[in-house]
PAKEMAR-708575 format. One record per residue (C-alpha): x, y, z negated; chain; residue number from 1. Coordinates in Angstrom, 2 decimals. Example, Ala and Ser with C-alpha at 12.3 -4.5 7.8 and 13.67 -1.06 7.14 Angstrom:
<recs>
      xx      yy      zz drenvo zapa
   12.30   -4.50   -7.80      A    1
   13.67   -1.06   -7.14      A    2
</recs>
This chain:
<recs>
      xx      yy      zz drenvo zapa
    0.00    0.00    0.00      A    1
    1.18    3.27    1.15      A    2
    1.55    5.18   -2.34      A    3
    1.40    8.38   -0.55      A    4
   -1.98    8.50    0.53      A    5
   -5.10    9.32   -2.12      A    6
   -7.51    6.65   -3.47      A    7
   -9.95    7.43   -6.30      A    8
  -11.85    4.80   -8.15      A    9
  -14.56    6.13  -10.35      A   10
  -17.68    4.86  -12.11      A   11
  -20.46    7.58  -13.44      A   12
  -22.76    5.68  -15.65      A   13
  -25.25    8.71  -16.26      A   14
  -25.96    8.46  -12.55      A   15
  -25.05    4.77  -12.24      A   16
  -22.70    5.64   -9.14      A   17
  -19.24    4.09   -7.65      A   18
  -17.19    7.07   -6.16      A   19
  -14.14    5.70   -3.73      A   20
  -12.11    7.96   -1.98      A   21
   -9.45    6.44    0.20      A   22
   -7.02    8.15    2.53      A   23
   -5.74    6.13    6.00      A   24
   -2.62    6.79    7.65      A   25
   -4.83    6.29   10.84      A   26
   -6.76    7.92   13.90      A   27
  -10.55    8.85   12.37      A   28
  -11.77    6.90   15.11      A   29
  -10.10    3.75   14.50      A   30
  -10.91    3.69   10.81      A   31
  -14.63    4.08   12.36      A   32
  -14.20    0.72   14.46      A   33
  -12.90   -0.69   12.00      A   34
  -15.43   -0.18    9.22      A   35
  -18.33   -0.82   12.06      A   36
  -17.20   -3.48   14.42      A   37
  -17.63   -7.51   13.36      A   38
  -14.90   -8.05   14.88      A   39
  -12.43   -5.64   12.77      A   40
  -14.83   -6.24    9.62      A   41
  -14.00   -9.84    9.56      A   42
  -10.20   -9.09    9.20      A   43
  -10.19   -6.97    5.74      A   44
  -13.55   -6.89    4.32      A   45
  -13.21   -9.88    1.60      A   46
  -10.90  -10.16   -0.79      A   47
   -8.20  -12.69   -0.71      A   48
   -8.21  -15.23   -1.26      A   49
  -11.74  -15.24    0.18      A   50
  -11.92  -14.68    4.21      A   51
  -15.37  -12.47    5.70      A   52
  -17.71  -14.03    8.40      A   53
  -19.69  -12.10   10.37      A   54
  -23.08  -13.85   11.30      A   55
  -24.93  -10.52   13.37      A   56
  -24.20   -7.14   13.26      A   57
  -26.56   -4.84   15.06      A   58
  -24.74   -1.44   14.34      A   59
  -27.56    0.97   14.56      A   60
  -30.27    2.81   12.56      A   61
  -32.54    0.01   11.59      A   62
  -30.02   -2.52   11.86      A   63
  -28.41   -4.95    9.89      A   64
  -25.27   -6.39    9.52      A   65
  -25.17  -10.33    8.19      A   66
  -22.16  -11.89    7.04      A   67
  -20.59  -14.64    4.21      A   68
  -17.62  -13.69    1.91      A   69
  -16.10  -17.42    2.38      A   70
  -14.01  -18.82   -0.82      A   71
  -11.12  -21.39   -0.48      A   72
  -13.59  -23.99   -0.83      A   73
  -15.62  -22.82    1.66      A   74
  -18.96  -21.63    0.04      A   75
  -20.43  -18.98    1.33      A   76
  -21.59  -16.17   -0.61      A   77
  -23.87  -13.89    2.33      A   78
  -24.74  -10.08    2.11      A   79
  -26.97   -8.25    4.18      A   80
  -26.12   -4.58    5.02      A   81
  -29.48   -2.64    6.40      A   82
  -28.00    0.70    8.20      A   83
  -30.49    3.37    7.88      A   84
  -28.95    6.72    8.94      A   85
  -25.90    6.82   11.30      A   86
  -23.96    9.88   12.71      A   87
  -21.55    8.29   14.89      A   88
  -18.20    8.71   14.17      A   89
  -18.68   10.94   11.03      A   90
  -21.13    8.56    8.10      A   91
  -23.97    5.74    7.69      A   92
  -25.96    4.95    5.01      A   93
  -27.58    1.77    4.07      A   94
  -28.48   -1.04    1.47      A   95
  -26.31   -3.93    0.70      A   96
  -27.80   -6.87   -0.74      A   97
  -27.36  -10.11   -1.93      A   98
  -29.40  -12.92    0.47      A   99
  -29.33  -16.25    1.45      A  100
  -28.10  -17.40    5.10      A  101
  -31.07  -16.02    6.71      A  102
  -30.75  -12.92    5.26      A  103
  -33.67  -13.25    3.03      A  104
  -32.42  -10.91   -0.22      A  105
  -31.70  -11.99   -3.17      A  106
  -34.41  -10.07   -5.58      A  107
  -32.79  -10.98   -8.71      A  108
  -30.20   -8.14   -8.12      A  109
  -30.85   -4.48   -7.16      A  110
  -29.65   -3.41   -4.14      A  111
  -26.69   -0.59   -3.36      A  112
  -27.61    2.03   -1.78      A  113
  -23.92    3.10    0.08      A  114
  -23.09    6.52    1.59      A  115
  -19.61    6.38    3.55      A  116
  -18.27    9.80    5.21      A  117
  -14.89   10.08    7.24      A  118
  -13.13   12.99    7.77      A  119
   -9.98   13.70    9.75      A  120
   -6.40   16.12    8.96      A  121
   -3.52   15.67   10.56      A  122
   -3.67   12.35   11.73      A  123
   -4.99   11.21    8.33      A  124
   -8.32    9.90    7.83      A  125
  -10.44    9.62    4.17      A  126
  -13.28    7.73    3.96      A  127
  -15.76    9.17    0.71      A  128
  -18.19    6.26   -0.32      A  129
  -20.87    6.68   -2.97      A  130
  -22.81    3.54   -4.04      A  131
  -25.54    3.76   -5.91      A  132
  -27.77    1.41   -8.03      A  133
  -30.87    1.70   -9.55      A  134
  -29.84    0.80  -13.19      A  135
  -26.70    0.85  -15.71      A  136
  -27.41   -3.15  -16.03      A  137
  -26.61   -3.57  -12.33      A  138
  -23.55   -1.24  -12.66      A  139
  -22.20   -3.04  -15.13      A  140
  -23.41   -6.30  -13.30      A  141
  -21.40   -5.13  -10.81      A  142
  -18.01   -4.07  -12.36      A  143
  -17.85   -7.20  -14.24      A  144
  -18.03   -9.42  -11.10      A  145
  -14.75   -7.55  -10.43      A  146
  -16.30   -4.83   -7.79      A  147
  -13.70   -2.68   -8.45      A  148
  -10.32   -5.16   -7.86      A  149
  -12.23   -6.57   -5.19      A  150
  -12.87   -3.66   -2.90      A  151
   -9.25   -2.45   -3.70      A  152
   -7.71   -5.45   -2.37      A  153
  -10.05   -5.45    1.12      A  154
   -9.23   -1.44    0.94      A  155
   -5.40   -2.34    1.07      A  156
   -5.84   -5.62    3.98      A  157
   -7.76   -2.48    5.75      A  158
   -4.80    0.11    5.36      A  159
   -2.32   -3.12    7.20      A  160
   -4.54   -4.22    9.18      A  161
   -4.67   -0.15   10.73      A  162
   -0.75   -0.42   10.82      A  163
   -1.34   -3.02   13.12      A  164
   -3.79   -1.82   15.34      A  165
</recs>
């Protein structure tokens, strides 16, 4: 990990909110594909030693992405992402869920509500993501499942996998 770029890691319980800010060494519009393309997705988004599948992804307002964190045994753990506002290039929104392999969700946990926004200086790219749940019960839910390590370590394959590109 490139120590010289920012990422921010915070947790507001009063709002139950996840702030990340992460800094790229990388075109805007690269870190874009890469955070909205199957193809790129299912190189960084699961931690290790877990890999990411991507079932469908229908990139668009309205549509969903479907995918399986895979562990080293291969059980598959699926999400379901459900885009609902898109400004191409610049931010989505959308609801992550828990779900089953038809991408039924998984009512027993609330779902995150994500805002992502990407912004570009010299030749540097930070991505700002809020997720939000609907109660301090899920937050904590969430932090103890080990959110936080998680999502650092797929934020850091992300940040090689753009020196590669």
């Amino acid at each position: 990990m490139n120590t010289n770029l920012l990422f921010d890691f915070s947790v507001n319980k009063e709002d139950n909110t996840i702030h990340v800010t992460r800094e790229f060494a990388a075109d805007q519009e690269l870190v874009w594909r890469a955070w909205t393309t199957a193809e790129l997705l299912d190189q960084w988004w699961a931690p290790l030693p877990y890999r990411n599948r991507t079932k469908s992804l229908d990139f668009k307002e309205g549509g969903t992405w479907l995918y399986s964190m895979i562990s080293p045994e291969d059980q598959a753990h699926w999400c379901r992402f459900d885009y609902e506002t898109i400004v191409a290039g610049k931010s989505y929104t959308g609801l992550d869920a828990f779900c089953d392999e038809a991408g039924t969700i998984d009512s027993s946990f609330d779902r995150m509500h994500w805002q992502n926004v990407f912004s570009s200086v010299s030749g540097k790219t930070t991505v700002y993501i809020t997720i939000k749940v609907e109660s301090l019960e899920t937050l904590e839910k969430i932090m103890t499942m080990g959110f936080k390590e998680g999502f650092t370590m797929g934020l850091n394959q992300l940040e090689d996998l753009l020196n590669k590109l």
